[in-house]
LONU-686099 format. One record per residue (C-alpha): x, z, y. Coordinates in steps of 0.5 Angstrom, whole numbers, padded with zeros to 4 digits, always signed. Example, Ala and Ser with C-alpha at 12.3 -4.5 7.8 and 13.67 -1.06 7.14 Angstrom:
residues 2
+0025+0016-0009+0027+0014-0002
END
This chain:
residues 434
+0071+0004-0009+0072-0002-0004+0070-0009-0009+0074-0014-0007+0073-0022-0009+0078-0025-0014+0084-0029-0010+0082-0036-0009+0088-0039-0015+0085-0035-0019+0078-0037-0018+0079-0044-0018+0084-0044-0025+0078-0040-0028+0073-0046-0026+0078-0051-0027+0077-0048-0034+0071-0047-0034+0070-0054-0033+0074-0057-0038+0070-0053-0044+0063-0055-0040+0066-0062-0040+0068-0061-0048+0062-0057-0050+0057-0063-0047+0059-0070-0048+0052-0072-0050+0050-0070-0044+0055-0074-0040+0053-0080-0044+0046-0079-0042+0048-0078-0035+0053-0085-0035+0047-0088-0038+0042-0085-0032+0045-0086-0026+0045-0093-0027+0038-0093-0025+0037-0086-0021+0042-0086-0016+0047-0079-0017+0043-0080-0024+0038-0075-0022+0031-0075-0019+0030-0068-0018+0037-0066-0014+0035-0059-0016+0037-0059-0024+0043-0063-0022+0049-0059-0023+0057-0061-0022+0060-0064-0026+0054-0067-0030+0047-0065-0032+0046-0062-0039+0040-0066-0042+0035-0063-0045+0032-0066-0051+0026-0060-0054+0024-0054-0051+0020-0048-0056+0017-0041-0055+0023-0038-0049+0028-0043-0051+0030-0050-0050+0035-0054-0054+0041-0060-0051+0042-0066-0053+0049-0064-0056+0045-0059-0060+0046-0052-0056+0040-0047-0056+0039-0043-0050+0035-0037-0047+0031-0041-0042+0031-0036-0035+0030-0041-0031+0022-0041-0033+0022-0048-0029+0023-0044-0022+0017-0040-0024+0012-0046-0027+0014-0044-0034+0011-0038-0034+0007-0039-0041+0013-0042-0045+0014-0048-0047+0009-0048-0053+0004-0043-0052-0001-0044-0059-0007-0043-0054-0006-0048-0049-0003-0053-0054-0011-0053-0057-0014-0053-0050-0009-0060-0048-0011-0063-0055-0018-0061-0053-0018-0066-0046-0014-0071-0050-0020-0072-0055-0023-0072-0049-0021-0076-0045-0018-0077-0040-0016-0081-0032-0024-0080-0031-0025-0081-0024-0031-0076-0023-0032-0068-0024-0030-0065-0029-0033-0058-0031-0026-0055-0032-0025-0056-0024-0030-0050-0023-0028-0046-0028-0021-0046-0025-0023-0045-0018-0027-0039-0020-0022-0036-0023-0017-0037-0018-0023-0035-0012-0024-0029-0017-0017-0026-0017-0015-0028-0010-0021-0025-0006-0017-0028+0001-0019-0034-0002-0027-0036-0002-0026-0042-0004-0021-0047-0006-0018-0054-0007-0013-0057-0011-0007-0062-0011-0001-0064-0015+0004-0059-0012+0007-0054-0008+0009-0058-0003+0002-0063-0003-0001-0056-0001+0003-0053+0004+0002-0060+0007-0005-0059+0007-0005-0052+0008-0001-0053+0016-0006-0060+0016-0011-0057+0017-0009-0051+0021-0007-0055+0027-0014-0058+0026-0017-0053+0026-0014-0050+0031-0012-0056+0036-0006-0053+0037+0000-0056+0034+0006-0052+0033+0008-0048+0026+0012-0042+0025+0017-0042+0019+0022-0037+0017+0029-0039+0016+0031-0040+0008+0024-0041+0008+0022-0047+0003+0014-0049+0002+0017-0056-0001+0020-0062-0002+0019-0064+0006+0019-0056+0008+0026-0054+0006+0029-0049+0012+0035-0047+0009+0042-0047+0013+0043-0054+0015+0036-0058+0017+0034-0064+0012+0033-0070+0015+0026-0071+0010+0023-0065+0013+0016-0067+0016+0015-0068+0023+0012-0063+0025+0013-0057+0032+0016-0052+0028+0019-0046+0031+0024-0043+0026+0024-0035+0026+0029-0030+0023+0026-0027+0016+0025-0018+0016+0026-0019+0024+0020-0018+0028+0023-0016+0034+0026-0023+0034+0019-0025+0031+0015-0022+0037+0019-0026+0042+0017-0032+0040+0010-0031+0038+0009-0029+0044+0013-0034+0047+0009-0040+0043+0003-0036+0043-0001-0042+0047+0001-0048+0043+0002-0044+0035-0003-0046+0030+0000-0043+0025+0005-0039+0022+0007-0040+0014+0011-0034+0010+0013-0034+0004+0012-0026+0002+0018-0027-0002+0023-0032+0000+0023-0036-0008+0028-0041-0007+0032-0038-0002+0035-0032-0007+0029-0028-0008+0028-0024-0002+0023-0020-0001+0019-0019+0006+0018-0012+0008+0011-0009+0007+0011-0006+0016+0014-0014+0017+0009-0018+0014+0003-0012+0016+0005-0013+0023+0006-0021+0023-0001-0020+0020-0004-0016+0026-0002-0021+0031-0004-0026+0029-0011-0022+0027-0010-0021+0034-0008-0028+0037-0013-0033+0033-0007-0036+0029-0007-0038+0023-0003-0034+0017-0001-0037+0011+0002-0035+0005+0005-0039+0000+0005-0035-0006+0007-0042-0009+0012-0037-0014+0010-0030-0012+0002-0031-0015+0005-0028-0021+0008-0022-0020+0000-0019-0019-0007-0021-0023-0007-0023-0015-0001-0025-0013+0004-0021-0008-0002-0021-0002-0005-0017-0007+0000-0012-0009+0001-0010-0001-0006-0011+0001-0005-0016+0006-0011-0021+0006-0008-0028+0010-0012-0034+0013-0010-0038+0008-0007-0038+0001-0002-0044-0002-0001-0044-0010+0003-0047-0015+0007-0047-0021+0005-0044-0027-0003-0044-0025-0002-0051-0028+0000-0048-0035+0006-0054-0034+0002-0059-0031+0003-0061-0024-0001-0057-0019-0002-0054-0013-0008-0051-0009-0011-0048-0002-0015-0044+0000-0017-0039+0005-0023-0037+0010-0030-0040+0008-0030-0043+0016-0023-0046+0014-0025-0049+0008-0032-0052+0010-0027-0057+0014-0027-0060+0007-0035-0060+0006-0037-0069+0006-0044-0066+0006-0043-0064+0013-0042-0067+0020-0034-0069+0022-0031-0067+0015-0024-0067+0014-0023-0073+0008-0018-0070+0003-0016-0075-0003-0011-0075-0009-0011-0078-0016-0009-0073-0020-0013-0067-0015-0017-0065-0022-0014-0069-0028-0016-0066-0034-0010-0064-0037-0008-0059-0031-0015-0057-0029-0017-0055-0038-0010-0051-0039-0011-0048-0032-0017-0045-0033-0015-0043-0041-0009-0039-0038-0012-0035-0033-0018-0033-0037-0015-0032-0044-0007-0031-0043-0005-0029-0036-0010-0024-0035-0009-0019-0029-0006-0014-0034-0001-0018-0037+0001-0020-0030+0002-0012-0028+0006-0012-0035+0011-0017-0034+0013-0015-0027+0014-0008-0030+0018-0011-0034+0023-0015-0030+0023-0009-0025+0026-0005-0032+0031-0012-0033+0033-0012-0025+0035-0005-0026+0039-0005-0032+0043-0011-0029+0044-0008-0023+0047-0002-0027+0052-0007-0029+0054-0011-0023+0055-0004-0019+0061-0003-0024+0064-0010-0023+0070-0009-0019+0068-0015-0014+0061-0015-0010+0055-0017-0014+0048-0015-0014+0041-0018-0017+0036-0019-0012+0028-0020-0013+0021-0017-0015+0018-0017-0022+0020-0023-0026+0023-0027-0021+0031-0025-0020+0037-0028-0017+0045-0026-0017+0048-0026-0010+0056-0025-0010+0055-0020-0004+0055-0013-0002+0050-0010+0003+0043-0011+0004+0040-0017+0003+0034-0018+0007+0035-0026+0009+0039-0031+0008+0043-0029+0014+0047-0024+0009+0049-0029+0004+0054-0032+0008+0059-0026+0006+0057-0029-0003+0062-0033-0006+0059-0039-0008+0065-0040-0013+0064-0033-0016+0057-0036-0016+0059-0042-0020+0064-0039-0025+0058-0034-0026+0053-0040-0027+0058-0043-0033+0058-0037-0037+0051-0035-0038+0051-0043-0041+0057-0040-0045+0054-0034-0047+0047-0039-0049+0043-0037-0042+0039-0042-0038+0039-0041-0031+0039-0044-0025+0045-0046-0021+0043-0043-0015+0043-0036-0019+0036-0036-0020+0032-0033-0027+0026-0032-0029+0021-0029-0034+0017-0032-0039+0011-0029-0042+0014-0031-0050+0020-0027-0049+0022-0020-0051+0026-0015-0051+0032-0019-0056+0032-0025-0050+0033-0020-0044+0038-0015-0049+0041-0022-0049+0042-0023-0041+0044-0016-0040+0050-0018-0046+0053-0024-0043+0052-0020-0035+0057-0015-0038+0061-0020-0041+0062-0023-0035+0064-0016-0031+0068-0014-0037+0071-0022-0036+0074-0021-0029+0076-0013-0029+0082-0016-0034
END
């Protein structure tokens, strides 16, 4: 059967429809974001979480779900882009947090909790021999290339396209103006071909080359294991540094993805639910590299930040790893959304227009295409109105996802949420056969 797209009227009277409901369903919402963006420009602080034509406010959040201001309860699979992997009101860490708080807080010195969650990190990632922390992905993957051009006295970086390490590291379709200005070489994802070519031909001047080994905001692309095992034999054989940012994909095995495919990068960088849903970020590596950071030795790297091991972040962190977020329960829970993806792309392959579910474990995305996709280069033949229309009826059918088609599992939910997805995915195939 050849699916074919809805015609473009058909899709706009849909979305003009579903528009018109979203505005009705959510006046609350609309007067908060009036209200906002007075003092925030587009209403917004985070360009993410806007939608068009106005943002739902969010006013509570418990177990798996999160409730409006106009008092609508959905099903959260957006998971907070992965950093809410335990929920949103895990009894275990709401103790651990009441613990720091009674403890005090903004100290300004070492904390023992800062040890017990490096060690668990370096436990469970046997890449990393040791470990510095930061207030997020992007702080990290800044620090992670940092330190590799030093190290290396080289200067140029190696990113994918449909990469993105962070706020100032997006190499999506378009370049962003607040990219950092670093000599990066922007190389094609699942092409080593075209890879080697330009490893080879920037080998002199590259300090490091930095993959995600599933490609998170760029729609839960999955690197090929011989892709990634030949990256890291070049650069094994090259002296170049390889990073991972398993920022996302850490928890889909007790030691993230590099520990699923056996591959032991120069660096790692770290993010996410690791903070238990505090700000976080972390980066570790070699021994030789990290050493770098030692202020007992000659020359050191000077690493500053605030925040680098509040209380809140560093207690919560370390009682989810060690109690909750076990290795075992990692296994369990990428087991799960692979079940999930499955039965959902059983689904799309009955649709009458291309649909399909990509990803690894509990970190899923829709693409409205057909054929394999193995970089964003395949998503130019999605429909970004299917898309669209698809985003407006998970919210009618009480599922929180992302805009861009993104879903994720949290460790509270169970198999009446995720029936609840596979219910409102059918329901919108079944919408558009008629």
């Amino acid at each position: 059967m050849t699916r074919q797209f809805p015609n473009t009227a058909v899709l706009e009277h849909l979305l003009g429809e579903a528009r018109a409901s979203y505005r009705a369903n959510n006046p609350k919402s609309l007067e908060q974001h009036q209200k906002a963006a007075r003092v925030l420009p587009g209403g917004n602080t985070r360009t993410v979480l806007f939608s068009d034509p106005f943002p739902i406010t969010l006013s509570s959040a418990e177990g798996c779900r999160v409730t409006s201001l106009d008092g609508r309860t959905y099903v959260d699979f957006l998971g907070e882009f992965t950093a809410g992997l335990y929920g949103h009101s895990d009894p275990v860490l709401r103790q651990a947090v009441l613990e720091a708080l009674n403890s005090g807080w903004v100290r300004g010195g070492h904390i023992q909790q800062e040890e017990a969650l490096a060690n668990l990190i370096c436990e469970r990632f046997p890449s990393i021999a040791q470990v510095r922390f930061a207030n997020s992905g992007t702080e990290a993957n800044l620090y992670a290339i940092s330190v590799a051009r030093a190290v290396s006295k080289k200067s140029k970086v190696m990113v994918f396209e449909g990469a993105y390490h962070g706020g100032v590291f997006v190499f999506g379709a378009a370049r962003s103006p607040l990219t950092a200005p670093f000599d990066f070489v922007r190389a094609p994802y699942n092409d080593w071909e075209a890879v080697h070519a330009l490893l080879e031909a920037n080998q002199k001047d590259l300090a490091c080359v930095i993959i995600e080994p599933m490609q998170g905001s760029g729609g839960c692309i999955p690197a090929e294991p011989a892709f990634l095992r030949a990256l890291r034999a070049w650069t094994q054989e090259n002296g170049v540094i390889l990073i991972f940012d398993e920022v996302m994909t850490s928890r889909l095995n007790g030691g993230g993805l590099q520990g699923v495919l056996d591959i032991a990068p120069d660096m790692t960088t770290l993010g996410k639910y690791i903070g238990a849903g505090f700000s976080f970020g972390a980066f570790g590596g070699r021994a030789d590299i990290m050493a770098r950071f030692n202020p007992l030795l000659p020359g050191y790297i000077a690493h500053a930040g605030t925040f680098n091991n509040n209380v809140f972040t560093m207690s919560a962190g370390a009682v989810g790893l060690a109690q909750i977020f076990t290795p075992q329960t990692a296994v369990a829970l990428t087991q799960r959304g692979d079940r999930l993806r499955s039965e959902l792309n059983e689904i799309a392959n009955t649709a009458v227009f291309p649909m399909q579910f990509t990803g690894i474990g509990s970190m899923m995305n829709v693409h409205m295409c057909e054929g394999p996709v193995r970089s964003i280069r395949d998503l130019v033949r999605s429909c970004q109105m299917l898309r669209d229309l698809f985003y407006f009826d998970m919210l009618d059918q009480g599922i929180w996802a992302a805009r861009r088609g993104m879903f994720n599992l949290s460790l509270p939910m169970g198999e009446v949420e995720t029936q609840q997805l596979i219910d409102a995915v059918s329901h919108f195939v079944r919408r558009l056969r008629v």
